[in-house]
FIVOSE-169387 format. One record per residue (C-alpha): chain; x, y, z. Coordinates in steps of 0.05 Angstrom, whole numbers, plus 5000, padded with zeros to 4 digits. Layout:
# residues N
(A, (X, Y, Z))
...
//
This chain:
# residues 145
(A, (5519, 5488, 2106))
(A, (5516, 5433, 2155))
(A, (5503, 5441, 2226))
(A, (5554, 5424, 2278))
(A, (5540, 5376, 2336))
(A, (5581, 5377, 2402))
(A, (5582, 5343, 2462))
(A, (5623, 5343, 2524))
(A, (5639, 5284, 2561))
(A, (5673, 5275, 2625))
(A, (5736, 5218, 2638))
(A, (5740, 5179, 2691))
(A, (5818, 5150, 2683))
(A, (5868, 5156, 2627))
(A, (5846, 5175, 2551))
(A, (5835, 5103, 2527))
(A, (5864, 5106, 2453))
(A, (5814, 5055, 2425))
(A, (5754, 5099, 2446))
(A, (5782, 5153, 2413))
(A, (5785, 5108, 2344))
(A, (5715, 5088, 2352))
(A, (5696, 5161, 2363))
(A, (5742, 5185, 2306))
(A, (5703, 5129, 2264))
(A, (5638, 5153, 2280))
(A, (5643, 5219, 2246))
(A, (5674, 5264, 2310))
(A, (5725, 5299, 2320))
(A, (5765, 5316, 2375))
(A, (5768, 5390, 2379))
(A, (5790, 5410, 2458))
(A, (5810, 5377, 2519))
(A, (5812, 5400, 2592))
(A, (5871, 5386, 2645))
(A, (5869, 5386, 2719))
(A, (5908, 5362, 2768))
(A, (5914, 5367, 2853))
(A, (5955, 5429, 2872))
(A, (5995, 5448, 2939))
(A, (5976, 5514, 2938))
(A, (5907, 5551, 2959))
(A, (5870, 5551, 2914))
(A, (5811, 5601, 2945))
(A, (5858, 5652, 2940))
(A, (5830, 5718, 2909))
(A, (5849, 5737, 2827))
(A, (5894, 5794, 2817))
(A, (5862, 5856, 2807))
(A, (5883, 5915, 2764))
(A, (5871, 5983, 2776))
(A, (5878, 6044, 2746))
(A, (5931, 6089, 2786))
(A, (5887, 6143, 2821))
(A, (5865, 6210, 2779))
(A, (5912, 6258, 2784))
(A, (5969, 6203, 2785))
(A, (6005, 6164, 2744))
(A, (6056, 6098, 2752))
(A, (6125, 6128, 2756))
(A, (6173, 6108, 2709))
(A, (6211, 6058, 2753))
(A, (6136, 6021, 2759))
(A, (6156, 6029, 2836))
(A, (6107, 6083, 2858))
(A, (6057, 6131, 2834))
(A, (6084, 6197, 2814))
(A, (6041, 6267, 2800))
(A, (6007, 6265, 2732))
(A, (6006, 6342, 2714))
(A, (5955, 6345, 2659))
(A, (5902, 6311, 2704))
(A, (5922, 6352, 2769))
(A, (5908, 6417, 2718))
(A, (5839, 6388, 2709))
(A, (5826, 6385, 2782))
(A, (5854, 6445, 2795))
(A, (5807, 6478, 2743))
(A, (5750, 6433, 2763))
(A, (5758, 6465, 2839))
(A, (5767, 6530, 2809))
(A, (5692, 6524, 2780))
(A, (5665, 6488, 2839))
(A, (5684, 6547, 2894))
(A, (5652, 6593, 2837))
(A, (5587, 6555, 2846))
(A, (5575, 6537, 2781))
(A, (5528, 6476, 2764))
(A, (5561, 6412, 2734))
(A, (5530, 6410, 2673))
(A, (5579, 6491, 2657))
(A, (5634, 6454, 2695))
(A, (5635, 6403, 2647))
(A, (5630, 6453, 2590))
(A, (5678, 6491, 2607))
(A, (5731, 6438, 2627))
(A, (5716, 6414, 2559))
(A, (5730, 6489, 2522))
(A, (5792, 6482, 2557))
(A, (5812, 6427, 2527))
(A, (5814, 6371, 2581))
(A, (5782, 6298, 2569))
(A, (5771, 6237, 2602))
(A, (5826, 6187, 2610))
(A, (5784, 6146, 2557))
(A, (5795, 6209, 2517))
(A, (5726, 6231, 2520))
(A, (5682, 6288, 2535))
(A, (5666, 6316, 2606))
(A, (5599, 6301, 2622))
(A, (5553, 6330, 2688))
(A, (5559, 6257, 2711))
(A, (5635, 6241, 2697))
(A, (5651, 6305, 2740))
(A, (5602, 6289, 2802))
(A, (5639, 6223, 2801))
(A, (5709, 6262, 2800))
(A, (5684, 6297, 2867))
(A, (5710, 6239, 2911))
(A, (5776, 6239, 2881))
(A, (5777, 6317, 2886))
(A, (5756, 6313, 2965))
(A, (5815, 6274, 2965))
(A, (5868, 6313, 2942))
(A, (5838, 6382, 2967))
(A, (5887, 6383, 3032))
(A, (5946, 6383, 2984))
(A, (5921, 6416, 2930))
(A, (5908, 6479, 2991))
(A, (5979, 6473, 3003))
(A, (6011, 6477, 2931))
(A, (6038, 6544, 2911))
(A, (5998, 6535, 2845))
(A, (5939, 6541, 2883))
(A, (5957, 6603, 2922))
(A, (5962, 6637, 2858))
(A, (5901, 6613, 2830))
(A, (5868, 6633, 2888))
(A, (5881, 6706, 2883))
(A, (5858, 6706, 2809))
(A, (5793, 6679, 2835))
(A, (5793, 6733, 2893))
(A, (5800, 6790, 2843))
(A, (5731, 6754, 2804))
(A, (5689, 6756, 2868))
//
């Protein structure tokens, strides 16, 4: 099989149509070309980011706001549950994962995935204090102790 030989070549002015002949003539062929022109606008400004809505939350269905995503607010329920028990992250992780729950990616919870949910947890702990599902979590975990 042959090889392929490219080259790039920069224009100063208008395509010339001859040139492209002569090229053409010579074996190439044309295979891409590159526009610019002068714009109004700023064009420093920053690319548009996307980002995941924050663990625990989800985009609500009017793509207006973020809304309560109840399987993942589960999981960090559960995940404090094990945390005020004092158990290490590597049984955290294991036993989020008996219960079912995976990673967004739809993966296994891992020591390191969970340390990295802490954050996110800190977070939400004021209102996760305040939810009603908490109170009655919390006397299930009063009768353990």
């Amino acid at each position: 099989m042959a090889k392929l030989e490219r080259i790039r070549e920069s224009l100063k002015g208008n395509l010339d149509p001859e040139y492209l002949r002569q090229r053409q003539q010579g074996g190439w062929r044309l295979v891409g070309v590159e526009w610019e022109r002068e714009t109004e606008t700023d064009a420093t400004r920053e690319p548009m980011t996307i980002e995941d809505a924050p663990f625990g939350t989800r985009v609500s269905g009017d793509c207006e706001h973020l809304e309560g995503n109840p399987p993942e607010m589960q999981f960090l329920l559960s995940m404090m549950e094990l945390i005020i028990q004092d158990i290490s992250l590597t049984k955290v992780a294991e036993e989020l994962n008996k219960k079912g729950f995976r990673t967004r990616k739809g993966d296994d919870w891992g020591p390191v995935a969970v340390f990295n949910m802490l954050p996110r947890l800190i977070e939400l702990t004021p209102r996760i204090f305040k939810s009603q599902e908490w109170v009655e979590r919390r006397k299930q975990l009063s009768l353990v102790y």
